[in-house]
C-alpha positions in Angstrom: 77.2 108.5 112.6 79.1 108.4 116.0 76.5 106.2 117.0 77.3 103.4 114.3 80.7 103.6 115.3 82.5 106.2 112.6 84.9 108.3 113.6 83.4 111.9 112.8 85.1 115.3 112.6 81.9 117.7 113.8 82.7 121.2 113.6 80.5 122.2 116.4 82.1 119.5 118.7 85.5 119.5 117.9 86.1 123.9 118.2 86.5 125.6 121.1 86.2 129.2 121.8 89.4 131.5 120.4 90.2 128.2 117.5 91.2 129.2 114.3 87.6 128.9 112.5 89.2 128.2 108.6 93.0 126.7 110.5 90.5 124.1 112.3 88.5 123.4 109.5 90.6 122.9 107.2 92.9 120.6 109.5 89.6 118.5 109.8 88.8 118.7 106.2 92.6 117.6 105.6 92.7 114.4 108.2 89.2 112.8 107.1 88.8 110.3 104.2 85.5 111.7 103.2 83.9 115.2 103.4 79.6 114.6 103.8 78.1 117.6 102.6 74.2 117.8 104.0 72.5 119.9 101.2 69.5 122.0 102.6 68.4 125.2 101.7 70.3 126.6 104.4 73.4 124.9 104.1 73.8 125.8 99.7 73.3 129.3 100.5 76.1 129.5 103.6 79.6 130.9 102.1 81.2 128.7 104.9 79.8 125.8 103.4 80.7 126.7 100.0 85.2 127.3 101.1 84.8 123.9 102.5 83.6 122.2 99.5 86.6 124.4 97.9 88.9 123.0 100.3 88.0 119.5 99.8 87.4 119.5 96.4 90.3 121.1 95.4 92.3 118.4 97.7 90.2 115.4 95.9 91.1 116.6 91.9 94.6 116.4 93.1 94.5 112.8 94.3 94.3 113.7 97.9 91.6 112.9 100.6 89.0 113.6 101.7 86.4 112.2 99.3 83.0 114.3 98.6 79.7 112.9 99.0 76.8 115.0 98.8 73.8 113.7 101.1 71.0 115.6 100.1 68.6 116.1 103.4 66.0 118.2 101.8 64.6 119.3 98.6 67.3 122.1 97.5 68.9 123.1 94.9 72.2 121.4 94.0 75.2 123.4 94.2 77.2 123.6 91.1 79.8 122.5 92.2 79.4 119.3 93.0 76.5 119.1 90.3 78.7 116.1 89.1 78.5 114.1 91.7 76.0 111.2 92.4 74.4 112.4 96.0 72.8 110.2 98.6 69.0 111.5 99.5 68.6 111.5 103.5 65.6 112.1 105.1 65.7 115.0 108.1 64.5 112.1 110.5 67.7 110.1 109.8 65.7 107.0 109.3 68.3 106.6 105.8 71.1 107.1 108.0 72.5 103.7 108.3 72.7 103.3 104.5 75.7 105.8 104.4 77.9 103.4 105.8 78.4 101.0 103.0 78.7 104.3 100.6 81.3 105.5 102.5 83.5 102.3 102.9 82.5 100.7 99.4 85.5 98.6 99.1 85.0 96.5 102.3 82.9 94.5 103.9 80.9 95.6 106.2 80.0 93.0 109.0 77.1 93.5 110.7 77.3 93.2 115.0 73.8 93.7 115.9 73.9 93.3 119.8 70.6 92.3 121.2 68.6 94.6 123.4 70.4 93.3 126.4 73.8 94.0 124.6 75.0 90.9 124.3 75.9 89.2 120.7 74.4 86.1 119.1 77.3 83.8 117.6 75.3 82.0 114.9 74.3 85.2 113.0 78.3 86.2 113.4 79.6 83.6 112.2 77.0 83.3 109.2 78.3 87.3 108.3 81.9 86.2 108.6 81.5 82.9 106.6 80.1 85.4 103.5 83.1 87.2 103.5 85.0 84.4 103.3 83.2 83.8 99.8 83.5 87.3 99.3 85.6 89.2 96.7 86.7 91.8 99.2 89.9 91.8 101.1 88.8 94.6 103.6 86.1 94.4 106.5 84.6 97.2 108.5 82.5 96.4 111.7 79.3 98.2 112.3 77.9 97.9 115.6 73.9 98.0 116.4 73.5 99.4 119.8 70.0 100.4 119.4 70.7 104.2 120.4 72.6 103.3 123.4 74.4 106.5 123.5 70.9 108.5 123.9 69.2 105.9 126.0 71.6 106.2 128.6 71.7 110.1 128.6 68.5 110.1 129.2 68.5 108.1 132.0 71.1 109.9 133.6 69.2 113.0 133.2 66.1 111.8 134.5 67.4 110.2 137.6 69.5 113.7 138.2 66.1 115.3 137.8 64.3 112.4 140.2 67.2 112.3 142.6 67.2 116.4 143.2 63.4 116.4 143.9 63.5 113.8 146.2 64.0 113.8 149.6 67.1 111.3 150.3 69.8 113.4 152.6 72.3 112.3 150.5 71.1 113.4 146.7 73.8 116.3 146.6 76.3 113.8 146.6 74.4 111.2 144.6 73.6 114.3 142.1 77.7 114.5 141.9 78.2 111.2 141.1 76.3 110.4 138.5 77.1 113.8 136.5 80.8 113.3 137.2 80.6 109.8 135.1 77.7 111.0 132.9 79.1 114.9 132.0 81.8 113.5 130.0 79.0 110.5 128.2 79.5 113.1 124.5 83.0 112.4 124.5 83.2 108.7 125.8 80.7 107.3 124.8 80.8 107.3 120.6 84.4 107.1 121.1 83.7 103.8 122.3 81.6 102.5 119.9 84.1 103.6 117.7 87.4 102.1 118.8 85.7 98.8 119.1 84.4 98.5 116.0 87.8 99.6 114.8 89.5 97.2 117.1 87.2 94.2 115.7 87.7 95.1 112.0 91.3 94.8 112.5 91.1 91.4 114.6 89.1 90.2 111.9 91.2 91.7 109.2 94.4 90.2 111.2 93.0 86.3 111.7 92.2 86.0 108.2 95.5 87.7 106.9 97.5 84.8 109.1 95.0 81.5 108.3 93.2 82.9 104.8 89.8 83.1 104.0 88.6 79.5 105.2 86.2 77.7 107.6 90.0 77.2 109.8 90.0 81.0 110.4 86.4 81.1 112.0 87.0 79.3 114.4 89.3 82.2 115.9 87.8 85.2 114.4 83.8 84.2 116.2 85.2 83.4 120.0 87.5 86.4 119.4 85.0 89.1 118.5 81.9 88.0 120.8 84.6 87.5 123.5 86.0 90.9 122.9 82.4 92.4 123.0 81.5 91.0 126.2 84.6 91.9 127.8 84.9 95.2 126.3 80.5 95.5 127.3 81.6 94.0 130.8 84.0 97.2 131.5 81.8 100.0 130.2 79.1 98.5 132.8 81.3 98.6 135.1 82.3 102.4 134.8 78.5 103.4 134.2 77.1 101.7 137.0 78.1 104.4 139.5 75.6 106.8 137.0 73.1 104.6 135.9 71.1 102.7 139.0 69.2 99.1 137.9 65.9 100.4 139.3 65.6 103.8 137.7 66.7 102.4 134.2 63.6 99.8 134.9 61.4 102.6 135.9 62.2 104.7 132.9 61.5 102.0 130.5 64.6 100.7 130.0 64.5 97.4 130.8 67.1 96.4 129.3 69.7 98.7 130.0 68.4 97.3 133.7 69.5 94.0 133.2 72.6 95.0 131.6 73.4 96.8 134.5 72.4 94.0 136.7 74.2 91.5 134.9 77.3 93.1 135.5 77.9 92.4 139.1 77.7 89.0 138.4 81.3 89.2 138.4 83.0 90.5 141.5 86.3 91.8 139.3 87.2 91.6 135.8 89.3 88.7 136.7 86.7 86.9 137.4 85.5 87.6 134.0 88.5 86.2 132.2 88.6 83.7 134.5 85.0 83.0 132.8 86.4 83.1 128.9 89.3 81.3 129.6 87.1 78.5 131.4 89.3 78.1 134.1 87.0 78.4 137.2 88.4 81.0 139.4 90.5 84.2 139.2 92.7 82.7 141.6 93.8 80.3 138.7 94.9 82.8 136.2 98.7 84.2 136.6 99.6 88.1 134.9 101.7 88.2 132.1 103.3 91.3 130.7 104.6 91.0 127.0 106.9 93.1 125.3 106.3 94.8 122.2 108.4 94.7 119.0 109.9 98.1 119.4 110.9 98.0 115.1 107.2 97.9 114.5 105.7 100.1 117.2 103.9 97.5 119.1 103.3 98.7 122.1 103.9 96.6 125.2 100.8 94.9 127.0 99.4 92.5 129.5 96.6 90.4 130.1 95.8 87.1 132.6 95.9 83.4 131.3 94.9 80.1 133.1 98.2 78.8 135.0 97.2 75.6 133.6 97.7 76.5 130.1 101.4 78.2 130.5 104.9 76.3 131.8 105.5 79.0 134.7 109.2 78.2 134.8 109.9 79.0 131.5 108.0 82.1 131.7 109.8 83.4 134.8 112.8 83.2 132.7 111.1 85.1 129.2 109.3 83.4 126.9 108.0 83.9 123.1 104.3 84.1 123.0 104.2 82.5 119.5 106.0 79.3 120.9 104.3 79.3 124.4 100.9 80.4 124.0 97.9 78.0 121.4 96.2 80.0 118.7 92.6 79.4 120.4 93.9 80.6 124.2 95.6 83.5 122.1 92.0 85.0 120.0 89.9 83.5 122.6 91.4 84.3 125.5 94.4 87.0 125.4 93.8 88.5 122.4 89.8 90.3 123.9 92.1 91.3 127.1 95.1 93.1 125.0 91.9 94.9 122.7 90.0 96.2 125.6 92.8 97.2 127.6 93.8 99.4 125.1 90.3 100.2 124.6 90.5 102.0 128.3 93.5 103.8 127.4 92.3 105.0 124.2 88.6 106.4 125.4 89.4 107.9 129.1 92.9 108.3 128.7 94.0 109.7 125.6 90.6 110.4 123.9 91.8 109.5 120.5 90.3 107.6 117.3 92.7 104.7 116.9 93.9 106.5 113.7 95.6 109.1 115.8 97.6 107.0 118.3 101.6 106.9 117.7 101.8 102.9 118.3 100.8 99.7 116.8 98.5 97.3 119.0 100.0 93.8 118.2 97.1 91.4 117.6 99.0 88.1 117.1 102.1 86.5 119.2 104.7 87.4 116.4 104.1 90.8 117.7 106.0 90.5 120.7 109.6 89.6 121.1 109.1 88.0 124.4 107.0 87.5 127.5 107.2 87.2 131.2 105.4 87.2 134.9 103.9 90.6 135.6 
């Protein structure tokens, strides 16, 4: 589930020795929108499972979350009490696994980001998903990610190169050895909290651009360059952090190609200026100025910056403070600012807070109006 990009609540994750087993659980049970009981022959006869089907379905009959869906895993006996409920049958292998996600978030659209095996995204096949929910009847979209088992292939990697690296005879592999476990010790954590916080990034973008210009060809036009640009740019980073763990050469000699390129792709670009510099077509880095904006403090927005072209801003008004929604176009905004505000919180979110975006205490502001003013960095 982490690995298509849902937030999860795992017991066996989340507790630590000395926690509160039923205070934890029951906090857990109490912040989650649904509650997936995995029915084996096991799992029906384990008293814990049975209180937490208690808690949560005693939470559900009064109107509260989370929601119970049974997922039967194998053939078992169903537990009277949820005997009521229409179950989902998932195989032990997981191959049904992807199926769950439109169960769980029935009342959205879910728009399918299938990166290629390279991790980059394809716009024609995005903006064919978005143009159906246009014609859709929903009013909510969720994003769901294909990284083809990213998450694994690169812990793997890691572990074989560790493995490679300590047999070898290099006079450096202690400190090699350090390097790549200090980035790749922390990948259970990070990583799926990526793929999460992106996805939920990109649902609200897309949720945002179509709230402001409707449900019409117009609003395309900002939602594709927005979402493939805020891919690459928020793919760009991760590289950048996981190069130091994951060398070009043994990906390629593992079998993964692809991660190879990825990783060689990357330094393409000596700085993530350079990047922007790239999606805001302007040349060179040394064309783009900083600009810090200011967040409306009544709605929680939380302050930001990001780079645009020099060309594309008066510099004199903007040394004096400026409004973004008079100063900046809507297609520099979602094309260019808007990936650089998403993915800068991104950072914060995965390696410095490690929180879901559901927990954070401030709003990210995703269109000009949510800033009272801007100026040079």
């Amino acid at each position: 589930m982490r690995d298509q990009a849902v937030d999860v609540w795992f017991d066996r994750v989340e507790l630590r020795p000395g926690d509160s087993l039923l205070g934890e659980i029951g906090a857990g049970i109490e912040s989650a929108d649904f509650l997936l009981a995995l029915l084996t022959e096991k799992s029906v006869a384990s008293p814990w499972v049975q209180k937490e089907l208690t808690i949560a379905l005693n939470r559900e009959i009064s109107g509260k979350k989370p929601r119970v869906i049974p997922l039967v895993v194998e053939p078992c006996p169903v537990p009277t009490i949820v005997s009521d409920k229409l179950y989902l049958s998932i195989r032990s292998n997981q191959a049904d696994f992807p199926d769950l996600i439109p169960a769980l978030f029935r009342d959205s659209f879910i728009l399918d980001l299938p990166l290629s095996p390279e991790l980059t995204l394809n716009r024609e096949p995005l903006r064919s998903e978005l143009y159906e929910f246009t014609r859709s009847r929903f009013l909510s979209l969720q994003a769901r990610i294909d990284n083809h088992g990213f998450n694994e292939r690169v812990k793997e990697i890691c572990m074989r190169t560790v493995a490679e690296v300590t047999q070898g005879q290099d006079p450096h592999k202690e400190s090699v050895v350090r390097q790549i476990k200090g980035i790749s010790d922390d990948f259970d954590l990070h990583l799926p909290l990526f793929w999460t916080n992106l996805a939920g990034s990109l649902s609200v973008l897309c949720q945002v651009i179509f709230k402001k210009f409707g449900k019409n060809l117009a609003a395309l036009d900002f939602a594709v360059p927005g979402v493939a640009n805020t891919i690459g740019f928020a793919l760009y980073n991760l590289g950048r952090r996981l190069r130091s763990a994951i060398f070009s050469s043994f990906a390629e000699k593992f079998g993964e190609r692809e991660i190879a390129v990825w990783i060689s792709k990357i330094d393409q670009y000596a700085s993530p200026e350079e990047f922007v510099a790239r999606l805001a077509s302007s040349g060179s880095a040394e064309a783009m100025v900083d600009v810090e904006l200011v967040g409306d403090k009544q709605r929680r927005v939380t302050d930001t910056r990001f780079q645009l072209p020099s060309s594309e801003i008066d510099l004199q008004v903007l040394a004096f403070g400026a409004s973004p929604a008079t100063e900046i176009f809507d297609t520099t905004w979602y094309e260019v600012c808007v990936p650089q505000i998403i993915v800068r919180n991104l950072t914060w979110t995965v390696y410095g807070l490690g929180k879901p975006l559901h927990e954070l205490d401030y709003t990210l502001g995703l269109t000009p109006e949510d800033y009272t003013r801007m100026g040079l960095a």
